[in-house]
C-alpha positions in Angstrom: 4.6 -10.9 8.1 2.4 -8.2 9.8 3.0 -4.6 8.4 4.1 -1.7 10.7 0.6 -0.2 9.9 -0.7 -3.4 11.9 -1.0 -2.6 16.3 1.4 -5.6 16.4 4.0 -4.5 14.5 6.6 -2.1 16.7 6.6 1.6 16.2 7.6 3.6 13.6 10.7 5.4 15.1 10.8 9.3 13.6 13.5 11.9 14.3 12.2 15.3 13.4 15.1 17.5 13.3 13.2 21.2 14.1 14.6 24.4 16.5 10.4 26.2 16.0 8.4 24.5 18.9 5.5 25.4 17.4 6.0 23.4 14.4 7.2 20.3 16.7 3.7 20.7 18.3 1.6 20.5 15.2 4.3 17.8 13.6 3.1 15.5 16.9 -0.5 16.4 16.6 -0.7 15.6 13.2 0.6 12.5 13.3 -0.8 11.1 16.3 -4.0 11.4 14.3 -2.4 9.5 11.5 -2.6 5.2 11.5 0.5 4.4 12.4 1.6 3.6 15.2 4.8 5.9 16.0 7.4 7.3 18.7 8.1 11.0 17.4 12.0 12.2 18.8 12.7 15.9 18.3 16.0 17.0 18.3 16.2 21.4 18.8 19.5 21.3 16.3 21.7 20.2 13.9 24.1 18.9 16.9 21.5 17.3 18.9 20.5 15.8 15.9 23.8 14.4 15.2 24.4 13.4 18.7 20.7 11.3 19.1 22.3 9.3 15.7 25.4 8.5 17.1 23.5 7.7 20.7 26.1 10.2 22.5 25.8 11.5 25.5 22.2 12.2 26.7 21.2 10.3 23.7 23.2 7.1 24.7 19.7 4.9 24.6 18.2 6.8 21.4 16.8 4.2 19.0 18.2 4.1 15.9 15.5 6.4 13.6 13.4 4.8 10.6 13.1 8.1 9.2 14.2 11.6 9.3 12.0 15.0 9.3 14.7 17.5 8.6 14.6 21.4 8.7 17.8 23.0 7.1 17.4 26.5 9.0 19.1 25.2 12.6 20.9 26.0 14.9 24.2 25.5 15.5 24.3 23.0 12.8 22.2 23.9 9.9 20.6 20.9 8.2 22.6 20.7 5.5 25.6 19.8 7.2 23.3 17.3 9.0 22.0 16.0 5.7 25.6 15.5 4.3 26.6 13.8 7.2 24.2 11.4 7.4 24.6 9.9 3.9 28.4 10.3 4.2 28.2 8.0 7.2 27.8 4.1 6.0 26.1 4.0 9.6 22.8 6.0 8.7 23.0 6.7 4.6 19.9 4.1 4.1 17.5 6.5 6.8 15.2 8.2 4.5 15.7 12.1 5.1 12.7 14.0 3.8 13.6 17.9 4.0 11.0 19.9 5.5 11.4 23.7 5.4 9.7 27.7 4.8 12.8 27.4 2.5 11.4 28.0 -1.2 14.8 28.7 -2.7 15.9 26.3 -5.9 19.5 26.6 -4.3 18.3 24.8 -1.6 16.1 22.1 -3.3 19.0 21.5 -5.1 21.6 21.1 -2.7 19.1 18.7 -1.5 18.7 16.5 -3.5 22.7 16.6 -4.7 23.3 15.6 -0.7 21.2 12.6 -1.8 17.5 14.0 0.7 15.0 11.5 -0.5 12.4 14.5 -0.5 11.8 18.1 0.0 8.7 19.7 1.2 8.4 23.5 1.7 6.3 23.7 4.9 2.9 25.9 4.3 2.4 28.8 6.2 -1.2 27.7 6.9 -2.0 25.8 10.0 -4.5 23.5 8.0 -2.4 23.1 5.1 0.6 22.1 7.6 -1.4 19.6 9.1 -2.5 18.2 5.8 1.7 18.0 4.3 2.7 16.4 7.9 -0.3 13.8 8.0 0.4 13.3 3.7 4.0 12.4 5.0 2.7 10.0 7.3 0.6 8.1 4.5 3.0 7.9 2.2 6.5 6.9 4.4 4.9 5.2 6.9 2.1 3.3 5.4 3.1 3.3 1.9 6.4 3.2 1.6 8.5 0.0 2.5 11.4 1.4 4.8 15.1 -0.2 4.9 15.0 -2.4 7.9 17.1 -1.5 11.1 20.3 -2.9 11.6 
């Protein structure tokens, strides 16, 4: 069976959960120079977010995501209540959710972890060093990592 590292095999669907534009730039720059072959879906908010899941409303033809990028400083929806209500829902608990966030606080790493995130990263400040987390990411979930098929 071909790997999803192989050009045969069918993206690599990511949501990356992130209100700073900026960061959504880089995040797509960074992995388009990465291996795998992926569709990156940015959602401005915790809602939106919630709503590209569930495939409501504008969202009614989202895919269903392989993997989460997840910052918990949002809008409307910060990402902890995002994070607890994707493992709380039988629907979407097996997405991996890796936590990416300026947030350094141990508070926050460990309500985390506790709402069962499968990583956390703080992002670095540094362009180059941003790059480097993003595209490590990339190697490790998306080439490394076996992901839970899609039901």
């Amino acid at each position: 069976m071909a790997s999803r590292a192989d050009s045969l095999a069918p993206p690599v669907e990511i949501l990356l959960v992130e209100d700073n534009p900026g960061d959504v730039r880089l995040t797509r720059e960074a992995l388009r120079e990465g291996k795998v072959y992926n569709n990156l879906h940015w959602a401005k908010d915790g809602v939106e977010a919630l709503e590209f899941l569930r495939q409501e409303g504008a969202h009614a033809k989202a895919p269903r995501p392989d993997i989460i990028l997840l910052d918990l400083n949002l809008p409307k929806k910060d990402g902890r209540e995002v994070l607890l209500s994707i493992k709380n829902d039988d629907r979407f608990k097996q997405i991996p959710v890796v936590v990416l966030t300026t947030s350094e606080a141990e508070e926050d790493v460990l309500r985390s972890y506790e709402l069962h995130a499968n990583c956390y990263i703080t992002k670095p400040v540094d362009l180059e060093k941003f790059i480097t987390v993003v595209q490590s990411i990339d190697r490790f979930w998306l080439t490394i990592v076996t992901l839970p098929p899609t039901r």
